[in-house]
Residue, then its C-alpha position, 0 to 999 in steps of 0.5 A: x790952323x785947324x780946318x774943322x772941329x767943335x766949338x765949345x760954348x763961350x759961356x755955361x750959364x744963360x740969365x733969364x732976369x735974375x734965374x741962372x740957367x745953366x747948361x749942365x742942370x738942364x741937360x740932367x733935368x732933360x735926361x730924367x724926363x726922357x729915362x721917365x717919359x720912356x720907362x713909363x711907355x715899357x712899364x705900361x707895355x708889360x702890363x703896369x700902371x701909368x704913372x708909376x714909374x714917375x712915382x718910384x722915379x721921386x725916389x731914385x732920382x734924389x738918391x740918384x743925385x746925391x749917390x753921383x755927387x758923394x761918388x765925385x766928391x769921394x774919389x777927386x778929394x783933393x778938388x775940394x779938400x786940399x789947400x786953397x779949395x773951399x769945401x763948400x764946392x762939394x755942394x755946387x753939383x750945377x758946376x759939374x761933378x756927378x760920377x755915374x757909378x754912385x748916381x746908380x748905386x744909390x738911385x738904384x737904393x732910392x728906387x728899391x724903397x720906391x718899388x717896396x712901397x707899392x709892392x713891385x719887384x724891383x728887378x722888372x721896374x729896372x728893366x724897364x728902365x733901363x734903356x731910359x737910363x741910357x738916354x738920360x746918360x746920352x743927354x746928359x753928358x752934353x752938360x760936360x761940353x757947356x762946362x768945357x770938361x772931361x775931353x781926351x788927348x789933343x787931336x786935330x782930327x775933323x771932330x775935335x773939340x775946341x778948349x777955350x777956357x784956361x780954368x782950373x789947370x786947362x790948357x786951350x787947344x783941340x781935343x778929343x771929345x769924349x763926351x761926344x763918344x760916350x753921348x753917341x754910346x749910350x745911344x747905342x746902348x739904348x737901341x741895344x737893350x731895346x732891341x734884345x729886350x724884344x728878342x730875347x724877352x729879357x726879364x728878372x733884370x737881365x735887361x738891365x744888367x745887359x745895359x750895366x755891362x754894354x755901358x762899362x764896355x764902353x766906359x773902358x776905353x772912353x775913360x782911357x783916352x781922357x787927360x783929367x786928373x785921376x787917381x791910378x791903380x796899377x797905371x789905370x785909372x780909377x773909372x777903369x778899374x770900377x768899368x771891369x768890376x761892375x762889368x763882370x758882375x753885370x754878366x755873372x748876373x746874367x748867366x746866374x739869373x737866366x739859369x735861375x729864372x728864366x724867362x720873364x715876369x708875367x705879373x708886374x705890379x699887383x692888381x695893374x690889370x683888374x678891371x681887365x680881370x673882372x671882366x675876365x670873372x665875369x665873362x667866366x662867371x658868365x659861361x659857368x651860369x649859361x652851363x648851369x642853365x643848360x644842367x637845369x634844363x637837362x635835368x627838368x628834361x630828365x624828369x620828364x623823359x622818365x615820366x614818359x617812361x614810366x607811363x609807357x611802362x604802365x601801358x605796357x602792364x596795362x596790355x599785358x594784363x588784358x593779355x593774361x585775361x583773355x588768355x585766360x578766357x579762352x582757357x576756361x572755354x577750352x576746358 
């Protein structure tokens, strides 16, 4: 008997009337407010506009949705497309399914069409996202524990988690809950990628690419202790497989971008801080007319000193001219 672990929730739908609220769906919906809430404050703080990230995000996340849903769809088939399944499965995204390499591949897709129609590079709105990102996948994932799904080996550790449902090929007992250490991980990553951020003042999309590489990291050996069907190349895994690639892609991006352009953007999005650079105009256009004041009173200053010259020279020609006539005087006196 055990001692201690998690308990799986009987059921992942609650009615509110007739409107379903199912676990899963409200646990993604939770993580895009966070990623939105959170990349809005780091957008603002490099110098963007409020709202905007909320404006690309109408993009990313729809692409986002349908880029995890054809992921998980493509590479577990045979779910949806073999014998005795209904293909129209592939379309119920609320029963769970959305694989995290093609939601950022195709939300990354989505949010490159949102950053192109406002004029802002697209690496900057990456890396202030980035961290939000991480927390949406730590929420997130909490949906696989109100569908009872993607757990590890059998465990009876403290922690385990406890299988209830005998659908779909499960066998009730206790688990480890890899949704609870990838949760807990992409936590990790947040603070990392924050952290580093501040540091190091990641920009160009290094920031992002660092989350990439601390979330594949991770991925790795979380993915390995799962015991969920899966296609294997080479006795890994196909996550596993995908985990390195986009790994060490993510790292030849750092090396490559921080020799290329270091360093951090100082403009984020176009015309953001205008008012700031009015004032800014102003206060110069100000300090130029206060010196053109003072040039014009140097030069009113400059006639008038020469005026003053110029009557001193004549009085001076004036007494050097009665200095000749007196000399003169007394020379006709001496002859």
């Amino acid at each position: 008997m055990e001692l201690a672990y998690i308990p799986s929730p009987s059921r992942g739908v609650l009615y509110l009337g007739p409107i379903p609220l199912r676990g899963y769906a409200f646990c993604i919906i939770a993580g895009v407010f966070v990623a939105v809430w959170l990349g809005n404050r780091r957008w603002i703080a490099r110098g963007g506009r409020a709202g905007t990230v909320a404006d690309i995000a109408v993009w990313a996340v729809p692409f986002g949705l349908v880029g995890g849903r054809l992921y998980h769809v493509i590479t577990d088939y045979e779910l949806y497309f073999s014998e005795g399944r209904d293909w129209v499965d592939a379309f119920k995204i609320w029963e769970g399914g959305l694989g995290i390499w093609g939601a950022i591949a195709l939300g990354a897709l989505g949010a490159w069409i949102g950053c192109r129609r406002r004029g802002i590079p697209m690496p900057a709105y990456a890396d202030a996202v980035a961290p939000g990102i991480a927390l949406a996948q730590a929420i997130g994932r909490w949906g696989n524990w109100f569908n009872q799904e993607l757990y590890g080996r059998s465990t009876d550790l403290p922690w385990a988690l406890e299988i209830t449902s005998s659908a779909d090929g499960r066998v009730p007992g206790t688990y480890h809950p890899t949704f609870l250490y990838e949760s807990l991980w992409c936590v990790g990553v947040a603070l990392l990628v924050v952290w580093a951020d501040r540091r190091f003042k990641l920009g160009h999309g290094r920031a992002f690419a660092l989350y990439v590489a601390a979330y594949c990291a991770g991925r790795f050996w979380i993915e390995y202790m799962r015991v969920d069907d899966a296609h294997h190349i080479l006795g890994l895994r196909l996550n596993n497989w995908t985990a390195m690639v986009v790994f060490v892609l993510a790292v030849v991006y750092i090396v490559l971008s921080a020799k290329k352009r270091p360093g951090r953007e100082e403009v984020v999005e176009p015309g953001a801080g205008s008012s700031g650079g009015d004032a800014g105009t102003a206060d110069a256009e100000g300090v130029d007319a206060d010196g053109a004041a003072a040039d014009g009173g140097t030069s009113d200053a400059e006639p008038a000193g020469r005026k003053r010259g110029g009557d001193a020279s004549e009085e001076k020609s004036d007494a050097g001219e009665k200095a000749d006539a007196q000399d003169g005087a007394g020379s006709l006196k001496k002859s």
